[in-house]
C-alpha positions as CSV (number, residue, x, y, z in Angstrom):
1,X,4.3,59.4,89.0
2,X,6.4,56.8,88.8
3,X,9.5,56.2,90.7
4,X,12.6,55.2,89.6
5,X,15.5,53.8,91.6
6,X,19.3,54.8,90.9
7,X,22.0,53.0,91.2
8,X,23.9,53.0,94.7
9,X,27.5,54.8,94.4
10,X,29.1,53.4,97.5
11,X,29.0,49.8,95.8
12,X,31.7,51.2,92.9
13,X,33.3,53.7,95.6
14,X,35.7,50.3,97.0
15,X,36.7,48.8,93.2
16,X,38.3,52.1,92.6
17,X,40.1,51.7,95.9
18,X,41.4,48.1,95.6
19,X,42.5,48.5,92.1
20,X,44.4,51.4,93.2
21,X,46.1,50.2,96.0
22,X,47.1,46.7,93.9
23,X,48.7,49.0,91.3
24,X,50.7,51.2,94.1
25,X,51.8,47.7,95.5
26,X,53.4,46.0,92.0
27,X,55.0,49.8,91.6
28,X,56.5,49.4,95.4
29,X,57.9,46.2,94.2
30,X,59.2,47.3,91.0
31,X,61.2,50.1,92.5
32,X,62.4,47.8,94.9
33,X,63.4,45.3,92.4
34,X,65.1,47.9,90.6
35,X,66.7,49.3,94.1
36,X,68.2,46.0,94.6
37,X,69.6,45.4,91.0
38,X,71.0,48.7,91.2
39,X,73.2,48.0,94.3
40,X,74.0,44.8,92.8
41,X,75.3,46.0,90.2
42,X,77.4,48.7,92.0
43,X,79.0,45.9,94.1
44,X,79.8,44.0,90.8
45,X,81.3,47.3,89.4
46,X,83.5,48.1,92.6
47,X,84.5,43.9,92.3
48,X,85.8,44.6,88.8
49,X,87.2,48.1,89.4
50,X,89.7,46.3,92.7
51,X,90.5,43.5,90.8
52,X,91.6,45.7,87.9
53,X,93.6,48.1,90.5
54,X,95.3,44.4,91.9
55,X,96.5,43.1,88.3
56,X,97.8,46.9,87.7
57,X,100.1,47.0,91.0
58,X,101.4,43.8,90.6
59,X,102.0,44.5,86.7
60,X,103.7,47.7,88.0
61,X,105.9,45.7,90.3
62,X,107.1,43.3,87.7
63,X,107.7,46.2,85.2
64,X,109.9,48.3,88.2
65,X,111.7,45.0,88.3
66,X,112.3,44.4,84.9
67,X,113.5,48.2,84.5
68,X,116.0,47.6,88.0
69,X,117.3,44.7,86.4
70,X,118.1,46.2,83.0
71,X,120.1,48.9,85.0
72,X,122.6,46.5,86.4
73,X,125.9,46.3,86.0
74,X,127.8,42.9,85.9
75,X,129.3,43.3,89.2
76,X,125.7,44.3,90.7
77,X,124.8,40.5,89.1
78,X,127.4,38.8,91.2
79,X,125.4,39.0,94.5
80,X,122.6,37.0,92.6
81,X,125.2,34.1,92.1
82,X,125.7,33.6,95.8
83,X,121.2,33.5,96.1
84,X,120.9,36.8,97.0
85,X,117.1,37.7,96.4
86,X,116.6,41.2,95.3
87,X,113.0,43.0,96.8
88,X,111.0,46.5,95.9
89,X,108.6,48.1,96.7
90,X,106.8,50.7,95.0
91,X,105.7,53.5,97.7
92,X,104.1,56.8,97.0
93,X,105.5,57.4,93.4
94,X,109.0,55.8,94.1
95,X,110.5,52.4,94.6
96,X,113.4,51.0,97.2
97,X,115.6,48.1,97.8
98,X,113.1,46.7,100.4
99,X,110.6,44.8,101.0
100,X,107.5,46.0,101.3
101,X,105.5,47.2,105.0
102,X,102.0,46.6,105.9
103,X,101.9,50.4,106.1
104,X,103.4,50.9,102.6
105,X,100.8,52.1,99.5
106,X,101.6,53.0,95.8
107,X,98.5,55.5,95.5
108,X,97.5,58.3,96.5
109,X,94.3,57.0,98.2
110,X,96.4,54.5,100.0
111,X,94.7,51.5,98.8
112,X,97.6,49.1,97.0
113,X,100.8,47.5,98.6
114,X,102.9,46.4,95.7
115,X,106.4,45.3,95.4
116,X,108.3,42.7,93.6
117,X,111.1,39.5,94.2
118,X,113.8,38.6,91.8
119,X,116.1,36.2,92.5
120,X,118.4,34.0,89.8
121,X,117.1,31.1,88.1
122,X,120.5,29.7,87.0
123,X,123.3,30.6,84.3
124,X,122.9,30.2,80.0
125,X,126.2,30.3,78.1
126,X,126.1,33.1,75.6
127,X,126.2,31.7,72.0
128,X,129.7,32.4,70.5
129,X,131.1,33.7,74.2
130,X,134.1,32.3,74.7
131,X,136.5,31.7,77.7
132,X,139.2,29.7,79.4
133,X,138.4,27.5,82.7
134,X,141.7,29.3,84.5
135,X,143.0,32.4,85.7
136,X,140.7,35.1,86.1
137,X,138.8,35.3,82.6
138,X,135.6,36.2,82.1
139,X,132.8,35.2,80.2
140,X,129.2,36.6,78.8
141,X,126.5,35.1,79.9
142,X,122.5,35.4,80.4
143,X,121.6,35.3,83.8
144,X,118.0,33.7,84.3
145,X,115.7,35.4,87.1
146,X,112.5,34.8,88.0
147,X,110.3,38.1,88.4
148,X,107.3,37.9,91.2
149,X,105.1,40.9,91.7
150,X,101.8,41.4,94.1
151,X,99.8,43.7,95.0
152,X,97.4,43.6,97.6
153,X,94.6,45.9,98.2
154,X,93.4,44.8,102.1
155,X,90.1,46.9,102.2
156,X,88.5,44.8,99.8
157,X,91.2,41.5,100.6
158,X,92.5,41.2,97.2
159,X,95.6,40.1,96.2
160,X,97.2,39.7,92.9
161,X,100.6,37.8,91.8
162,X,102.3,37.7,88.7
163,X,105.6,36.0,87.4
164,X,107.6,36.7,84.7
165,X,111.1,34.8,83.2
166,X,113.7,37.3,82.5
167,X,117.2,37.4,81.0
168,X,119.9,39.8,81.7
169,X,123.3,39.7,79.7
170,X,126.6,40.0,81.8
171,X,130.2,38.6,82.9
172,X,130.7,36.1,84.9
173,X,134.4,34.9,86.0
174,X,135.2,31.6,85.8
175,X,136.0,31.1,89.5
176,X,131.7,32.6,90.3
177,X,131.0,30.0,87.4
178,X,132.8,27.1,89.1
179,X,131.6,28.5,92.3
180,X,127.7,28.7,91.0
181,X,128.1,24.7,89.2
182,X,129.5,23.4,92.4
183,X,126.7,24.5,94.5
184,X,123.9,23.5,91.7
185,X,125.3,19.9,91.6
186,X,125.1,19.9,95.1
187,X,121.7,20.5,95.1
């Protein structure tokens, strides 16, 4: 009879192990990989999300502005002769005469403060207005302002400021206009 040997098991028994456990450790790494990219890429899409909600308020400021401003009368215009700075804020829906508070949001998640300041940026004769230097005559003119308007969104500390030129048509006496050259030469 002759004998024959066969081949030992345990010896292929621990490949099989090591090959499996190399392949569970590159799949632990790829799902970590992917874990990390993942919440990178949230981060990036919350960045881009604030920023966005930033340039909105502060475009909503400037536009509240602009709108104010077109409402005005020319007497409402003469306090911008003597510097008066003209401030809102945009609040829960609604915008006032002031500036803005720490505490004040224009969302309903509470997240953006956003208002605006106007203030005048000197006097343009209208083309074709005419008027006479004495008594009290009037004449058309385009007021220049300056329009700032930020947001702020202090979670995530973002801020966001726009300007924009605006003109605005109305009467000025001659006595403000006098009034308004003197004080420009001055300084």
């Amino acid at each position: 009879m002759r004998s024959t040997s066969m081949p030992s098991v345990s010896t292929q028994g621990g490949v099989a192990l090591l090959i499996a456990l190399l392949i569970l450790v590159v799949v632990s790494l790829m799902g970590i990989t992917a874990m990390k990219t993942s919440m990178f890429s949230a981060k990036i899409a919350t960045g881009t999300q604030v920023d966005a909600m930033a340039f909105e308020g502060a475009e909503s400021a400037v536009s509240d502005a602009y709108k104010h401003l077109e409402t005005m009368s020319s007497d409402e215009l003469q306090f911008f002769l003597s510097g008066g700075i003209m401030n809102r804020c945009l609040s829960g829906g609604t915008s006032t005469d002031v500036v803005c508070e720490a505490s004040s949001r224009m969302d309903s998640r509470g997240l953006i403060n956003a208002g605006s300041r106007t203030r005048q940026e000197g006097l343009q004769a209208v083309s074709g207005g005419q008027g006479s230097m004495s008594g009290n005559n009037v004449i058309p003119m385009d007021y220049n302002f300056d329009i700032l308007g930020g947001a702020e969104i202090q979670d995530f500390d973002v801020e966001n400021y726009h300007v924009q030129q605006a003109l605005k048509r109305g009467l000025v006496s001659t006595s403000d206009l006098m009034t308004n050259a003197q004080r420009g030469s001055e300084q």
